[in-house]
N, C-alpha and C positions, 0 to 999 in steps of 0.2 A: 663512237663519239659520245662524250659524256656533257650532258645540256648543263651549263654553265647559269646560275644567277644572274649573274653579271655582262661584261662584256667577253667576246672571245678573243676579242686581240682588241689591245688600248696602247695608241702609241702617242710618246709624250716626246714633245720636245726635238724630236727629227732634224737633224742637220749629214747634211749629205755635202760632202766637199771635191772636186776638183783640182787642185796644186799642180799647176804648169812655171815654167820657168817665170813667165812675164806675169802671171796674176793667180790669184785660186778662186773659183767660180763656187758661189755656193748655189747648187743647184738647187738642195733644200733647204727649208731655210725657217726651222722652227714648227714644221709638221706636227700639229697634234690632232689624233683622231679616234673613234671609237666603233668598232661591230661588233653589232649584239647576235645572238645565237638565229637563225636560218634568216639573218637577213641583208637586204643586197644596201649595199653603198658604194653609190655612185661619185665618181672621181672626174671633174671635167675640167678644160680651160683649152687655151692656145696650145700650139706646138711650140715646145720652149717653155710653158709655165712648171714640169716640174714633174708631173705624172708618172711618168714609165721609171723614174730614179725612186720616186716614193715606192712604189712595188717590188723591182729589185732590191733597197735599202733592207726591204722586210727582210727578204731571203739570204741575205750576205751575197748578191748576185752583182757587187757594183763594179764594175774591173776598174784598173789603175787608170790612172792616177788617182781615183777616187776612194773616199775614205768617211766613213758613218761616224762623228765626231762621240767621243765617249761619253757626253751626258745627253746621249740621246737615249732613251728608252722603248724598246718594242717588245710590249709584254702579251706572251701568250699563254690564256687562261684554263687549258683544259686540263683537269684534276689529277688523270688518270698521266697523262706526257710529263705534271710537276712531279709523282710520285717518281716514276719511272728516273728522270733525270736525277732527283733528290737523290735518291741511292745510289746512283751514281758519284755525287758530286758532293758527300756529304759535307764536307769543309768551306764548299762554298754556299750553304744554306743559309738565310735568314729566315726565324722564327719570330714571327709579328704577332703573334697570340701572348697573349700578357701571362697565363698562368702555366706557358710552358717555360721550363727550366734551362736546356737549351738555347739561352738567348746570344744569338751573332750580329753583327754587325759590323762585319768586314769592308771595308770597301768594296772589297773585288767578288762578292756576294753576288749568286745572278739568278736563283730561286730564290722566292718570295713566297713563306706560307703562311696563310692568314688564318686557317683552319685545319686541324688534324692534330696525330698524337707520332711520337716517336719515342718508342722502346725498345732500348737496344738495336738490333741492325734491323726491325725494323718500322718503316717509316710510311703511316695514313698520311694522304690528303684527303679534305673534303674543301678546299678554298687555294689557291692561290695562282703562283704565276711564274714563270720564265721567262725573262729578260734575252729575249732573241740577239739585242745591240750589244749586250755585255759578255753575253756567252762566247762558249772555245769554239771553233772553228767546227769540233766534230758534233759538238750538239746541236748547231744552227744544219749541219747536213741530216741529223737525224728526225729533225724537225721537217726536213724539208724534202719535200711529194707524200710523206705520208701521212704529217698532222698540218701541213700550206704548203698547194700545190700551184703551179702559175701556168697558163695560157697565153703564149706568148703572140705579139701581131701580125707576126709573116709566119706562116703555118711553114712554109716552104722552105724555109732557113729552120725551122727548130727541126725536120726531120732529116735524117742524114741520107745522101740520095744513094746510097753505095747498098745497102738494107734492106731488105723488105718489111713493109710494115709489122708484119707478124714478128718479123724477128728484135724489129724495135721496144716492141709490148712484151715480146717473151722473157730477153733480156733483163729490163723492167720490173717484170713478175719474181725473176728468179732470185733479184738483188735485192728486194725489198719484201717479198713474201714469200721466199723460199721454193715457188714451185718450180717444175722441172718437165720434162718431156709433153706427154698428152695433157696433164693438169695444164701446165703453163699454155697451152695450143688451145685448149678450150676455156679458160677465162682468159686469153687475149681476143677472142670468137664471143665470147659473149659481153665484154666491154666495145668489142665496135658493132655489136646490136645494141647496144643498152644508147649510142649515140646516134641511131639510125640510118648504118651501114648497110644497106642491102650484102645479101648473102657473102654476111662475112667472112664464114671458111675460106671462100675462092681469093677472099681480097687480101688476106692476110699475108700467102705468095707471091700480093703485087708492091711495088715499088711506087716512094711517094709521086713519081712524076707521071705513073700511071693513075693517079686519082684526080679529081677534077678540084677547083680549088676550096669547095664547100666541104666534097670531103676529105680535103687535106684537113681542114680544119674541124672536121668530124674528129679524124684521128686523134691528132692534136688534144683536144678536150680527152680522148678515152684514154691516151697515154696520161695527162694530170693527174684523172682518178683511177688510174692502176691502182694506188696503196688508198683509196680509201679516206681521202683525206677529209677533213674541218672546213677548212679556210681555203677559196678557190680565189686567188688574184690572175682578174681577167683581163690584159695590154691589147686595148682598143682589138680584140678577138675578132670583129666584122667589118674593119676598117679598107678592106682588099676585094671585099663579095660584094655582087650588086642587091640591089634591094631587097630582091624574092630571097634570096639564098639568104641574108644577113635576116630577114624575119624566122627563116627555118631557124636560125642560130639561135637568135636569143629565143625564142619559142623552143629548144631543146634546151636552153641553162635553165628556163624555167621548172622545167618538169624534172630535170637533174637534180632541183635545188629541193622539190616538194619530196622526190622519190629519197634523195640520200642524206636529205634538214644540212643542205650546203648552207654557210655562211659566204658571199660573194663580195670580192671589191671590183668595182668593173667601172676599166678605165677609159675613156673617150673624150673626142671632140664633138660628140657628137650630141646635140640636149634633145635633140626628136629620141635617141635611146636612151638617152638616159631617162624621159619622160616614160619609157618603157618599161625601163627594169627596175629602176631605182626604188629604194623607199626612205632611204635620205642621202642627201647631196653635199660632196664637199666642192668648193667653186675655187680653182688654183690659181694663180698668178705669181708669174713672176720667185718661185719659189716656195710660194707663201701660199695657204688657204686665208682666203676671203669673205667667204660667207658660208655656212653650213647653217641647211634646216630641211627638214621634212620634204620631201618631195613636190607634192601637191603645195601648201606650201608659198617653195619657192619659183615654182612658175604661176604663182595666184597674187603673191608678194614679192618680188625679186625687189632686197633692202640697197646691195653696193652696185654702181652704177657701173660696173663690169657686168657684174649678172644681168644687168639690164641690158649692158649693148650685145653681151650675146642673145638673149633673149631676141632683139630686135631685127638679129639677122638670120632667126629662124624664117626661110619660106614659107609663105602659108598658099592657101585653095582659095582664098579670097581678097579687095582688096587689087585696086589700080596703080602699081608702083611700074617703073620703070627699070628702076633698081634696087636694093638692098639695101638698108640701113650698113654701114660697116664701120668699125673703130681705128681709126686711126691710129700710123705708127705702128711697133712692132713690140713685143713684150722684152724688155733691156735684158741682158745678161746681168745677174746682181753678183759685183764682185767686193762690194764692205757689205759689212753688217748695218742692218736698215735704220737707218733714222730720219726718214720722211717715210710718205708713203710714196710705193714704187708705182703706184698706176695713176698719181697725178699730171705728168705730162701727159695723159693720152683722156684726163677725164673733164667734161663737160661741165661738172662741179664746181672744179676743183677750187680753193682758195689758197689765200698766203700760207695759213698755218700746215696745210697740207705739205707742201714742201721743205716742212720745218721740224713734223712732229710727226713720229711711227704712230699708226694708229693701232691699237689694242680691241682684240674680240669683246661686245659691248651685245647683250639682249637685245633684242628690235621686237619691235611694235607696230604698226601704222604709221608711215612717214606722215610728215604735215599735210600733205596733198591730198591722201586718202583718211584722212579721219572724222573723215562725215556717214563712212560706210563701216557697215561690218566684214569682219574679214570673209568672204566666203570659204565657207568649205574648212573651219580652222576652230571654231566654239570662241573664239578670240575678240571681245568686243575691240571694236576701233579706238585704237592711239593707246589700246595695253601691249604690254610686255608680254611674250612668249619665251622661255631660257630655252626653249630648242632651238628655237632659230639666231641666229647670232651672225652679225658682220663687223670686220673692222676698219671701220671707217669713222672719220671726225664730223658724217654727218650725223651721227649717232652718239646718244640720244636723240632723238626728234623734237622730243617734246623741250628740251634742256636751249639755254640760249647758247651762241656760237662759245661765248667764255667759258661756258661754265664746262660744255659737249670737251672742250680742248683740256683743260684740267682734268677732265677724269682722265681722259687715255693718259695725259703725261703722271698720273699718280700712279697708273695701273703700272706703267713703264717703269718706274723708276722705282717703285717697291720692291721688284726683282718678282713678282708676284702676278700674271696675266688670266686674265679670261679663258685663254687659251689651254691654260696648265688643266690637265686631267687629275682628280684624286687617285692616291695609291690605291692597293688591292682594297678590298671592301670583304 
């Protein structure tokens, strides 16, 4: 892997669609996100807000009726896969460097170089990117277990029960790195040690329904990193295991992540793990991301009052309740394109203009409540602005009156121009 400046996958603009007779469901619904080189970003919300289509979207993994609308962009930044594809695809290159001569601008363009030289056939990168949502069919699969790999959430459905494990991983080895006979027998032997297989020669002969379900999903993870991949997207991976077992897990993506500088996106409902793993958080609804900021953070400051009500129905060790804080209502299927905010019928907030006006990603600071404190844990004095953290909600600004708060989202809106939007390569 080649450590990246910048981000390792930025994705702008995301729309994932469903088309059935009677309606088309847009599952996603304006996704934009960022990870940076070996680090974990955490994906959370309801069942229904959006997650598991965001991960497969990456991959080109969305089966029918479903379809990645074409100004979405999912750029992946590592140098060495822009070169490689470059040469491949040289007619569809864009050259974004001012002082090269080469300059394209096809539409149908889905490399993007920001830095490098090409002479004759052939072609440096030191910057740029591949448009995973724009590319053919064969480069999003060449892309895909060797430069993002996915960890899917039923361990037990991703392995085929006819197979032995060994023969899964050999398979695997032979199709994507060439090996063959005793090679391919012993680096499938030492990727289910490298996940914490006990003696995994012996296991390699056994079949997934002979492993228990920790190490189905042991397997699982050492089939992803067969080729060695960047980009590990994890689908609620501990979602099936009880406690003890799902702490071994994420306590093995950790040490995977230090041992191989993994970049992770790790998806859940679950904010006790995300508080685990994460080191920034995107918060989903309804399609939509809602609030993104730093980790720590966002369980120290939770800005949109979704983040808040899951928040409120974490369990805790303390604390005489009889029941649960819970939110009420169910997260809507969103079948037009948004022009209110979608989590106003279920929020405790909410006002008129809420149901009137899409809110746009907006800095957050200190709500009015807490601006007599300083942020802990953040360097952040009370009622400033932080550009990491961000939610989009009309109660934001805080500091701004209700007029004024409703004006900027609807200028952000209507400029065609959001908070949300990512800058091109850098």
């Amino acid at each position: 892997m080649t450590v990246t400046a910048g981000p390792v996958l930025s994705i702008t603009d995301l729309q994932t669609r469903f088309a059935t007779e009677q309606e088309t469901v847009r599952a996603v619904d304006g996704v934009s996100l960022e990870l940076g080189p070996q680090e974990t970003l955490g994906i959370v919300g309801e069942s229904g807000s959006g997650k598991s289509v965001t991960a497969r979207s990456i991959l080109g993994l969305v089966e029918e009726p479903g379809r990645v609308h074409p100004d979405s962009t999912v750029r992946y930044h590592d140098p060495a896969f822009v070169q490689q594809i470059a040469r491949e695809y040289t007619d569809r290159v864009r050259w974004a460097t001012a002082d090269t001569a080469d300059q394209r601008s096809a539409d149908d363009s889905f490399v993007t170089i920001t830095a490098g030289s090409n002479t004759g056939d052939s072609i440096t990168v030191e910057r740029g990117a591949v448009d995973l949502a724009g590319a053919p069919d064969s480069v999003v699969r060449s892309a895909r277990g060797g430069e993002i790999a996915m960890v899917f959430q039923d361990a037990l459905s991703s392995l085929n029960p006819v197979y032995t494990v060994g023969n899964q991983l050999t398979e695997l080895l032979g199709t994507h790195q060439g090996l063959s006979g005793t090679a391919a027998t012993e680096a499938a032997a030492e990727l289910l040690e490298s996940v914490g297989i006990p003696d995994p020669k012996r296991r390699l002969s056994e079949y997934p329904h002979q492993f228990s379900g920790g190490m189905r999903q042991r397997a699982v993870i050492a089939l992803a990193l067969a080729c060695d991949p960047t980009v590990l997207l994890c689908d609620e991976p501990t979602t099936a295991l009880d406690v003890t077992i799902q702490s071994q897990i994420l306590d093995l993506f950790d040490r995977l992540q230090r041992e191989r500088d993994l970049s992770i996106v790790f998806i859940t409902h679950d904010m006790g793990v995300i508080a685990q793993v994460a080191d920034t958080v995107a918060v989903m609804y309804a399609g939509e991301v809602v609030e993104r900021a730093p980790v720590d953070r966002l369980f120290d400051q939770p800005k949109h009052p979704y983040t808040r009500g899951l928040l409120r129905s974490i369990p805790g060790l303390t604390g005489d309740v009889d029941r649960l804080p819970t939110i009420e209502g169910s997260v809507p299927t969103p079948t037009e394109p948004p022009t209110d905010c979608r989590y106003a019928p279920r929020c405790p907030k909410a006002f008129a203009e809420c149901e009137a006006i899409h809110p746009e990603h907006v800095a957050v600071g200190a709500s009015d409540e807490d601006q007599t404190e300083t942020e802990a844990g953040t360097g952040t004095a009370a009622g400033a602005v932080d550009h990491t953290h961000t939610a989009a909600c009309l109660l934001y600004p805080a500091s701004e009156p209700v007029d004024q708060r409703v004006e900027q989202h609807v200028g952000a809106d209507s400029s065609g121009g959001t908070n949300d939007s990512l800058e091109d390569d850098q």
